[in-house]
C-alpha positions in Angstrom: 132.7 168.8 -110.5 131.7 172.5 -109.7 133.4 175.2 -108.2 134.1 174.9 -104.4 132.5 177.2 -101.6 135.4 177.7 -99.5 135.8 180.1 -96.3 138.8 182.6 -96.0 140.9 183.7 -92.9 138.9 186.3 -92.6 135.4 184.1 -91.8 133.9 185.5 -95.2 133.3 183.0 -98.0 134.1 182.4 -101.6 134.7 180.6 -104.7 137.5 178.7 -105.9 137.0 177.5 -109.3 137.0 174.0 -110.1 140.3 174.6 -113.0 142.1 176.1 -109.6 141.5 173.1 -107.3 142.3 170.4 -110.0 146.1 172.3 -110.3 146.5 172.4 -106.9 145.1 168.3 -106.9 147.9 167.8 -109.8 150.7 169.2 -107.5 150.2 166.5 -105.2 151.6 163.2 -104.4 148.9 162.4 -102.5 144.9 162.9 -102.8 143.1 166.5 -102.1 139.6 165.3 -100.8 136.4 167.0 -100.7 133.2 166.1 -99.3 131.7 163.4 -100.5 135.3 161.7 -101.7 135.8 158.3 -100.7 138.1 158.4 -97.0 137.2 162.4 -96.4 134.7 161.0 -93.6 137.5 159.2 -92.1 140.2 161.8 -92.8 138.5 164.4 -91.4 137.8 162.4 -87.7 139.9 163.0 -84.9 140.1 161.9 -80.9 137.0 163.9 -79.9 134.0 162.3 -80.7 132.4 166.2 -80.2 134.2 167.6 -83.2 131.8 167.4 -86.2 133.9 169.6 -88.9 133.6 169.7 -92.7 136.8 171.0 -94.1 136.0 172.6 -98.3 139.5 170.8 -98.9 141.8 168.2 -97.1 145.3 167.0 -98.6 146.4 164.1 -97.6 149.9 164.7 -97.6 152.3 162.4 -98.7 155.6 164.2 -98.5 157.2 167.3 -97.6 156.6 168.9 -101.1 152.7 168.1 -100.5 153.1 169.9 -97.5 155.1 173.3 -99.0 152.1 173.4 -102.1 149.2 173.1 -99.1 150.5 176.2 -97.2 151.5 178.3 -100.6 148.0 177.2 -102.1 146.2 178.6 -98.5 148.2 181.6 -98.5 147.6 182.2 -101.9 143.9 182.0 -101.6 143.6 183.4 -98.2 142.0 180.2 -97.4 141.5 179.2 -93.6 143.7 176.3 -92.4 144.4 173.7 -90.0 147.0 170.8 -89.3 146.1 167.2 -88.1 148.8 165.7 -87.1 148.0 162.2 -84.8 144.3 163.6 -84.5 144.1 163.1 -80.7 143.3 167.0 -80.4 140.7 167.9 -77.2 139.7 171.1 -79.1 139.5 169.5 -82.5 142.2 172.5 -84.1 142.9 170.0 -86.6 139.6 170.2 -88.2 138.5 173.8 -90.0 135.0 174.5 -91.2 135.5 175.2 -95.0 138.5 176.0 -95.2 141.9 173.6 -95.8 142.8 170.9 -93.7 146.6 169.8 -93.7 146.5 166.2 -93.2 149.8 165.2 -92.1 148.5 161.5 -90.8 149.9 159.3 -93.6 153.7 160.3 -93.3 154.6 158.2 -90.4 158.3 156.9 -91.3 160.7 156.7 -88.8 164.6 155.9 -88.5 166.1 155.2 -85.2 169.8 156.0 -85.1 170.8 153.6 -82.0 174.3 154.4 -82.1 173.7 158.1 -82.1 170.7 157.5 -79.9 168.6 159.9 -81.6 165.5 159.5 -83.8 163.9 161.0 -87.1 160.1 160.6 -87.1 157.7 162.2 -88.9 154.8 164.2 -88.0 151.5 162.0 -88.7 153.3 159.2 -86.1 151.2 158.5 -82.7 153.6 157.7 -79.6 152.6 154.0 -79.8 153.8 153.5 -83.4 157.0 155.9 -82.4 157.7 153.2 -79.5 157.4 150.4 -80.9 160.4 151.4 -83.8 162.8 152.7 -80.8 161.8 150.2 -78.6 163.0 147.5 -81.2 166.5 148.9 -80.2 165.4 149.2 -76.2 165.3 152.6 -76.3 162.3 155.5 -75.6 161.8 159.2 -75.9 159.5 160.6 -73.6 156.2 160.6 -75.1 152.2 161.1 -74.3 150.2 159.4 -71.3 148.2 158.0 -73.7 150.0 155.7 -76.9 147.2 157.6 -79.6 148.4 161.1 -78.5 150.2 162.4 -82.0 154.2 163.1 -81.5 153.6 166.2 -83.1 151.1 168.0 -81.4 152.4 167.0 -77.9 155.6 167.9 -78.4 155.0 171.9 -79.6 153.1 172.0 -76.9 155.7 170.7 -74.1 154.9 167.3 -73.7 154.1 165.8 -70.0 154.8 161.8 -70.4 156.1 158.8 -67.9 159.7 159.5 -68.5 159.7 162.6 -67.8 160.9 162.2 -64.2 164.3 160.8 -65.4 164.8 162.1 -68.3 162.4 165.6 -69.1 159.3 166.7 -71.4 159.2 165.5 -75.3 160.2 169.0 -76.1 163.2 169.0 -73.7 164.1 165.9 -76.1 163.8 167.9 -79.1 167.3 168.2 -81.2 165.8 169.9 -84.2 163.2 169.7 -86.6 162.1 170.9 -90.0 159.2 173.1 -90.0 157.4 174.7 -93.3 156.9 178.3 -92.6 153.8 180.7 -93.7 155.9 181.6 -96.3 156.1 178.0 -97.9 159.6 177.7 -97.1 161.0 174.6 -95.9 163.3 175.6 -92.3 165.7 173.5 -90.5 165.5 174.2 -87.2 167.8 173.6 -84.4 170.5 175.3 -82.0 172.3 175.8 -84.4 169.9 177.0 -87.1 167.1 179.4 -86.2 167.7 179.1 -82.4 164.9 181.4 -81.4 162.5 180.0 -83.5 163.6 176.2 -81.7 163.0 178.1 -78.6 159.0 178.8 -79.3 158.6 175.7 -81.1 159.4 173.9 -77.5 155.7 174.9 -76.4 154.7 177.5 -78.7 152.4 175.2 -80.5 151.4 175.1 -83.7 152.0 179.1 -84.4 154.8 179.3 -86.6 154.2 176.7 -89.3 153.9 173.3 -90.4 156.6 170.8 -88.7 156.9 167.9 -90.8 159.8 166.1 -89.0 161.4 165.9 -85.5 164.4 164.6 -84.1 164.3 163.1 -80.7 166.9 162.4 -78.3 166.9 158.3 -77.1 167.4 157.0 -73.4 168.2 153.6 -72.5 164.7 152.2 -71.6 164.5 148.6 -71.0 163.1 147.7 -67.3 159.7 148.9 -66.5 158.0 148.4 -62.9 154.8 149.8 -63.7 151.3 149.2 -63.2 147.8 150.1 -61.3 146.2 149.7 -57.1 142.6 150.7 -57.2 140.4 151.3 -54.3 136.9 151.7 -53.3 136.0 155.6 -54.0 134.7 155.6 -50.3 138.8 155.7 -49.5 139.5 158.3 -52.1 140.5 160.9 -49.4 142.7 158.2 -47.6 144.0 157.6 -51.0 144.7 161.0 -52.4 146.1 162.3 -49.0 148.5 159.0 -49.6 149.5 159.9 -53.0 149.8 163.3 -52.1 152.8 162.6 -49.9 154.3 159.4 -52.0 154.3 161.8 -54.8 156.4 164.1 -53.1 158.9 161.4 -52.1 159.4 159.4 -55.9 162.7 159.6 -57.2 163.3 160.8 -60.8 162.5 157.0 -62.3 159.2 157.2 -61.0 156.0 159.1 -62.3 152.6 158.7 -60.2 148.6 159.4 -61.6 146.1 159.5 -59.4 142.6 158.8 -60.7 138.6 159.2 -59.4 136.7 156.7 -61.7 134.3 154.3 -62.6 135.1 150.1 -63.2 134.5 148.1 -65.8 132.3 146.5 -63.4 130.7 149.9 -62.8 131.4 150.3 -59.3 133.4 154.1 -58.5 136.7 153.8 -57.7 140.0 155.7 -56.6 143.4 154.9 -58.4 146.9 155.3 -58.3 148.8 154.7 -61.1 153.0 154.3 -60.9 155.6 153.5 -63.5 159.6 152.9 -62.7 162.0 153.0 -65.2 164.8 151.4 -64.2 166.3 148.6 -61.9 163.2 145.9 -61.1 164.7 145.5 -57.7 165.0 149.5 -56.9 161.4 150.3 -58.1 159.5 147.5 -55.9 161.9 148.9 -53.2 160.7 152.4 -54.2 156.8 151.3 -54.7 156.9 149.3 -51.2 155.1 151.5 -49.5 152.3 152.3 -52.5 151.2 148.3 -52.4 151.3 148.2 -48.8 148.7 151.0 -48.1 145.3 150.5 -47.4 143.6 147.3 -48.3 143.6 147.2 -52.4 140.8 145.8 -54.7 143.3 144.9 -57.1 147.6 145.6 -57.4 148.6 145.4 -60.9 151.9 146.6 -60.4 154.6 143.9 -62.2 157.5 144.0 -64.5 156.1 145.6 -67.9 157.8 147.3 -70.9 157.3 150.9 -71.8 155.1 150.1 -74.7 152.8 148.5 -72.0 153.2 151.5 -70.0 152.3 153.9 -72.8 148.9 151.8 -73.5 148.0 152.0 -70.1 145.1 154.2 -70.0 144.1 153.6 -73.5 141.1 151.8 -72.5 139.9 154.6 -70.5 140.3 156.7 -73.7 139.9 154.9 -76.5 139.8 157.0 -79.6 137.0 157.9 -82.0 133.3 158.6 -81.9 133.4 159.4 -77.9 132.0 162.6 -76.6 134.1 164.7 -74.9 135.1 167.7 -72.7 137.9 169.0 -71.0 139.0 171.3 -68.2 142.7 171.3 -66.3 145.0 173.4 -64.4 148.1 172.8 -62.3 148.0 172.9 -59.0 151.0 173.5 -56.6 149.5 171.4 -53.9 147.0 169.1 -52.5 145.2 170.2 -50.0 142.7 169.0 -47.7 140.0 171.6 -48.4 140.4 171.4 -52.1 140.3 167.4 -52.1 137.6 167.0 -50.4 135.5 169.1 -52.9 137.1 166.9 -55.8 136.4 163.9 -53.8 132.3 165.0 -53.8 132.0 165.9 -56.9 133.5 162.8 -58.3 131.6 160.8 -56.5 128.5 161.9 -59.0 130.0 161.4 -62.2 127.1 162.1 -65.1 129.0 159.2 -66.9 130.5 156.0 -66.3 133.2 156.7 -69.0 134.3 160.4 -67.5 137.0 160.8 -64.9 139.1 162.8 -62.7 142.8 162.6 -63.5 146.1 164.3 -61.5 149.4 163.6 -62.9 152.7 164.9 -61.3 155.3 166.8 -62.8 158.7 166.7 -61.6 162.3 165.8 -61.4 164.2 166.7 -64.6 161.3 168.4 -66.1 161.1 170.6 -63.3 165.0 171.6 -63.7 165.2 173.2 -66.8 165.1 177.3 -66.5 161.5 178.5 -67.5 163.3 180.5 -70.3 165.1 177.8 -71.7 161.9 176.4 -73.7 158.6 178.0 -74.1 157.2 176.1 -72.3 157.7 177.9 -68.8 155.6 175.6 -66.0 158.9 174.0 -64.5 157.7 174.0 -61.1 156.8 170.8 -58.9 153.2 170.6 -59.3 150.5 168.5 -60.5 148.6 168.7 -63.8 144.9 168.2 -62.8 142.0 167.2 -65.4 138.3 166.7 -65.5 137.7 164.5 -68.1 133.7 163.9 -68.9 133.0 161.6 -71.6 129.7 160.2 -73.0 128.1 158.8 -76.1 124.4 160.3 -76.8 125.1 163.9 -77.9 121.9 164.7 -76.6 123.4 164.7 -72.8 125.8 166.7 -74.2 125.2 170.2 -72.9 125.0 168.7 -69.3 127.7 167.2 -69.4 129.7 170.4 -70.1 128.1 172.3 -67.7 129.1 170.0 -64.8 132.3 169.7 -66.4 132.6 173.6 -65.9 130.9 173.4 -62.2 133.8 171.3 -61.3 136.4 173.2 -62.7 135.5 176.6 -61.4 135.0 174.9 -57.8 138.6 173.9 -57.9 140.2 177.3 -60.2 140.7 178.9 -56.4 143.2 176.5 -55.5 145.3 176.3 -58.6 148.6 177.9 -59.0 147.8 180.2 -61.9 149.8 178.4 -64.6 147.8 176.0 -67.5 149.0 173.2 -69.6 148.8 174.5 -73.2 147.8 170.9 -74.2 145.1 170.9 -72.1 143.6 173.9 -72.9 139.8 173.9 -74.3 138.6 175.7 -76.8 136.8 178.4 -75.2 139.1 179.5 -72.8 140.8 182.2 -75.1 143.7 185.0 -74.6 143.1 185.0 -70.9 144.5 181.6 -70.3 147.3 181.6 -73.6 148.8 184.0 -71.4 148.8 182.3 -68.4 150.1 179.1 -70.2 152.9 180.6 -71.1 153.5 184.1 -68.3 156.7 185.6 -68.8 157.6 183.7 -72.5 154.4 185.0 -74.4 156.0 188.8 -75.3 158.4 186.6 -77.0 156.5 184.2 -78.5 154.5 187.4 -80.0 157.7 188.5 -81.5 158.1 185.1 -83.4 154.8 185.2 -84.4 155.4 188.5 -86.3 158.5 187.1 -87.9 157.5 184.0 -89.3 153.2 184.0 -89.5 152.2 187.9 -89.6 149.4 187.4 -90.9 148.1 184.9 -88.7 147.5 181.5 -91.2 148.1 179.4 -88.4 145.5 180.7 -86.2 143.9 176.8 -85.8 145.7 176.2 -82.2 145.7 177.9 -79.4 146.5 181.2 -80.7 149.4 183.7 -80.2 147.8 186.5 -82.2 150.6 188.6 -84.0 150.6 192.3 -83.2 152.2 193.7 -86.6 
């Protein structure tokens, strides 16, 4: 071994010597890879097929200690570092170029407290392997739209998902949750401890520090009505008007997508997606009039379970190796003018794979005051996302630029406000601030308490003023 090329917070490069990075190695449980290690290819892979990173240093972190000697060893050495959690990450954060990559993926345990109805999981779990533990006890924390979304990541960032209707975002299910701050310290942070610092890690991201653990609040979840009606995309603007209006009708149990796509069979199509959690017998009374409209190419809306329901658009996004790029905003309302422009532009869909996706948030996530969490976009609204994927990176830079056509024909129509999940890379301060409006002079002030310096700057970044 020689010594290691490594890349600091401040973009300049240096040395670590090879009798410093075996220490560091000795100090953990599990393995510090470096390029050309057996598993760093894999390790350093996430969701986005586009994200092609080569971190000087990964640990693969097997425990909370591994985690405390990762952040004192990049503080240390002013390295540059990011945090994988689940890996499904649109702007590939997780992944730095030369500097230290915080691999939280292997610590996945879980223990479901079914009396208490609450749930300790660790940070590397994905929602589908967090379901299937509470769902052994029929019972569900609201989670991602997809089951290979990360708990971790979706959470600090608010956390849309198909129970939030009835029963709130993952971060409004947040009890506490221990973090590792820039200082190497391990927090435990709740309402009770730290209660400002819970406040910004409801939405604030990744900002303040390494969270290793969270504990989740359960809800009875045991009858799912749930499934998909697809029509021909030459009745997407009968369709969409449709959804439009049964969207502002559903009843807390129920959460509706809407979708412009391509089949299997390759033929463009317009979707509606619905899930009801609750009473079978009260959800096909509530989803009468969804299976009725129109005349359907195919209604695969039956009795499910929510694991079912969380894997429901897994196909359409399956994880690994995919191209991809991402644009979204909310938008407070449907109208005519603005879907008919969505409706022609996602009738030429560069790729088979790529998509136009509206999900809609309300009920109790749309009751909680905007101050209560960081997460401040509590109104009824829809979250609205062009979604291109594709294989051959050489169509790539196409692909992004009709990506970006779309978007900015449709920006005049939203309502201002951004899904910090959602976010792309690119899009910068501007947009931070507009994800989180009146909360971000506060977040600031957490960010100067507990990451001055800014060594969590791998996210979409509240940049400290001190």
């Amino acid at each position: 071994m020689t010594d290691l090329r490594v890349i600091r917070t401040d973009g300049e490069s240096a040395i670590l010597e090879e009798a410093t990075v075996q220490d560091f190695a000795s100090n953990l449980r599990g393995p510090l890879l470096r390029p050309g290690d057996g598993g760093y290819d894999e390790a350093r892979k996430v969701w986005n097929g586009m994200i092609d990173r080569r971190p000087a240093l990964i640990a693969r972190c097997a425990r909370v200690a591994d985690v405390i000697a990762a952040v004192r060893f990049a503080r240390d050495h002013e390295l540059l570092v990011s945090v994988k959690g689940g890996g499904h990450n649109i702007t590939g954060n997780a992944v730095c170029e030369g500097g230290l990559m915080i691999d939280l993926s292997p610590m996945k345990g879980v223990r479901v407290d079914p009396v208490k109805r609450t749930a300790r999981a660790e940070a590397g779990l994905n929602w589908g392997e967090y379901n299937r533990e509470t769902q052994a006890f029929g019972l569900a924390s609201t989670g991602g739209v997809v089951s290979t979304t990360g708990i971790a990541g979706l959470t600090l960032g608010g956390g849309l998902g198909w129970l939030h209707g009835k029963h709130g975002l993952s971060c409004d299910n947040l009890l506490s949750a221990d973090l590792v701050t820039a200082d190497g310290e391990l927090l435990s942070v709740s309402p009770e401890q730290h209660a400002e610092l819970f406040w910004g890690l409801r939405g604030g991201g990744g900002n303040f520090g390494v969270v290793t653990s969270f504990e989740y609040r359960l809800h009875s979840v045991t009858s799912v009505l749930a499934g998909m009606v697809v029509h021909p995309m030459a009745k997407a603007r009968e369709i969409l008007h449709f959804y439009r209006e049964f969207c502002r009708g559903c009843p807390d149990e129920m959460v509706a997508a809407a979708a412009m796509m391509t089949s299997a069979d390759g033929d463009p199509i317009a979707v509606i997606v619905a899930a009801y959690i609750g009473d079978l017998a009260a959800g096909e009374k509530a989803m009468a009039s969804l299976r009725k409209f129109g005349s359907p190419l195919a209604d695969t809306i039956g009795p499910s379970s929510y694991v079912a329901l969380n894997s429901l658009f897994d196909t359409a996004f399956p994880y690994g190796g995919v191209q991809r790029y991402w644009k979204s905003s909310f938008l407070k309302e449907l109208g005519d003018d603005m879907l008919d422009i969505m409706i022609a532009r996602s009738a030429k869909l560069l790729s088979p794979m790529s998509n136009v996706l509206f999900f809609h948030l309300h009920g109790a996530a749309t009751r909680v005051d905007p101050n209560d969490t960081a997460f401040g976009a509590r109104d009824d609204q829809w979250d609205y996302d062009v979604i291109s994927q594709w294989n051959d990176v050489a169509e790539s830079a196409g692909h992004i630029q009709w990506t970006r056509e779309f978007w900015t024909a449709v920006e005049p129509f939203a309502s201002g406000q951004v899904y910090v999940n959602h976010l792309d890379a690119e899009e910068g301060t501007t947009r931070i601030r507009a994800a989180y409006s009146r909360n971000y002079d506060r977040l600031v002030a957490l960010k100067n308490k507990y990451d001055p310096t800014n060594l969590f700057r791998m996210n979409q970044n509240i940049r400290p003023t001190v």
